[in-house]
N, C-alpha and C positions, 0 to 999 in steps of 0.2 A: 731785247728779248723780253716777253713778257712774262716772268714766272710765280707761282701760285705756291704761296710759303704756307704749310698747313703750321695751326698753333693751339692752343688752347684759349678761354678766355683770361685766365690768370695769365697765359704768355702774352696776350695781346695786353693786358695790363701793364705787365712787363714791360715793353716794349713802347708803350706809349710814354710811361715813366721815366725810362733811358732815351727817347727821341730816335732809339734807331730799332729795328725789325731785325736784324741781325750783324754779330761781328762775322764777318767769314774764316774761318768757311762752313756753310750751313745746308744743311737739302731742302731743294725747290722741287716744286717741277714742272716741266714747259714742253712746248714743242717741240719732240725729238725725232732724232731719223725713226729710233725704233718706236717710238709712239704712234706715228703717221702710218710706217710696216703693217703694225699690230691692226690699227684702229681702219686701215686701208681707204680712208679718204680724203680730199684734197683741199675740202671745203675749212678754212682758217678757223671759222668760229664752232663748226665742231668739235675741231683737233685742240682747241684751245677749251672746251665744256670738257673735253678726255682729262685735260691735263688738269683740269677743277677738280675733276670727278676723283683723280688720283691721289690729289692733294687733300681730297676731304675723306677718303680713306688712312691717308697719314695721320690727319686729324684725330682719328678716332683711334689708331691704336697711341698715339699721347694721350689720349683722354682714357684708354687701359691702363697703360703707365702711370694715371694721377688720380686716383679713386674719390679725392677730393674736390678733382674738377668741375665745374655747372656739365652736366652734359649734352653739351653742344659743339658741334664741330663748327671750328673757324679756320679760316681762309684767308692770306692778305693776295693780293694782285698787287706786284710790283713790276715797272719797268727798269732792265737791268743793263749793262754794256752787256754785251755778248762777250766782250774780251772775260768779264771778270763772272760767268758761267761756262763750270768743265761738264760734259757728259762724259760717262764712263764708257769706252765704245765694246770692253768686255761682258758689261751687264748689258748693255742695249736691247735684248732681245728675252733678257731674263725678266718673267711675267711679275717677279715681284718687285723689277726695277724699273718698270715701264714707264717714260718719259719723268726719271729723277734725275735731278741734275747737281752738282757742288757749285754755291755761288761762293766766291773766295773773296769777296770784297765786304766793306762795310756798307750796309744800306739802311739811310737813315727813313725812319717811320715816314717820315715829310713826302718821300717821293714814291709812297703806293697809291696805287687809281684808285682799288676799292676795297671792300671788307664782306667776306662772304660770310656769314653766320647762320646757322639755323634757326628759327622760329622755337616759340616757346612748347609750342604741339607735336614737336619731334623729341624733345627728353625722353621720354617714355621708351621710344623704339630707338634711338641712339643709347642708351642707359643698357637696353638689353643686347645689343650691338656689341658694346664695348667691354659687356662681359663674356658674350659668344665665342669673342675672335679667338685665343688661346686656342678653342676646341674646333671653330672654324679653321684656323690657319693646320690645323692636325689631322683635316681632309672629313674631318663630319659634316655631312651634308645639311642636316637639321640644321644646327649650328652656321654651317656658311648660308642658309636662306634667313636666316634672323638677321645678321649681320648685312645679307642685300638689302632687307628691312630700311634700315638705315636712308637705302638714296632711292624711298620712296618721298623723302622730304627733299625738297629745292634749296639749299643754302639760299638765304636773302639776300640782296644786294644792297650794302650799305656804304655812302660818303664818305671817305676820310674823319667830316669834321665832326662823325655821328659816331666816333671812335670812344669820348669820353660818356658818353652815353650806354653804350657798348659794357665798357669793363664797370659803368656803375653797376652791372649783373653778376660782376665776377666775384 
């Protein structure tokens, strides 16, 4: 199963430092019954940009969490057993759980596809994002269109080996 581990860039330092992406058990998130529900279509590679799209909102509330973080959301794309990813089938449909998943296993850095990170011309609107959401997440509307702000920027697609490059930012 392929799941989209949101991080910071000091975690993905982390992480490159320790050789593994996480101990489990950790939140991903991937292709779920209720994400496909939600998202209502069949096509893999959309349902699979849902489950980015989600993951780079986890992203950013760690990046609320870490005031000292570069402000950029990051992304890793790992393939995972499916044995060693739980979905919660109580949240499934719960809009703020939508396609999270518990991966319970160790997953070393070695074995993710790619590294989604933001561009340097999104700080700006991720930076104000990431101070919005408190008052977005508390149903102000202002607040939650600053916060969409955010995924007017494309996470970039980076290499594995372009990792150490990467956290030279963090």
């Amino acid at each position: 199963m392929r799941v989209y581990v949101p991080l910071t860039l000091p975690g993905l330092a982390e992480a490159h430092k320790t050789g593994e992406l996480g101990a489990g058990p950790f939140t991903g998130y991937a292709v779920t019954p209720g994400l496909r529900e939600w998202y209502l279509s069949e096509d893999m590679e959309e349902l699979e940009y849902a489950a980015l799209g989600r993951a780079a909102l986890a992203s950013l509330r760690l990046l609320a969490a870490d005031p000292g973080a570069v402000r950029r959301r990051v992304v890793v794309a790992v393939d995972v057993a499916d044995g060693a990813v739980r979905v919660d089938p109580d949240r499934a449909l719960d809009p703020a759980a939508l396609g999270e998943v518990t991966v319970t296993a160790t997953v070393p850095l070695a074995e993710a596809a790619a590294v989604h990170v933001d561009a340097d011309d999104a700080e700006q609107d991720v930076t104000a994002a990431a101070d919005a959401l408190q008052a977005a997440d508390g149903g102000d509307d202002d607040a939650q269109f600053v916060v969409d702000g955010a995924d007017d920027h494309e996470l970039l697609w980076y290499a594995t080996q372009e990792i150490p490059n990467l956290v030279g930012l963090a």
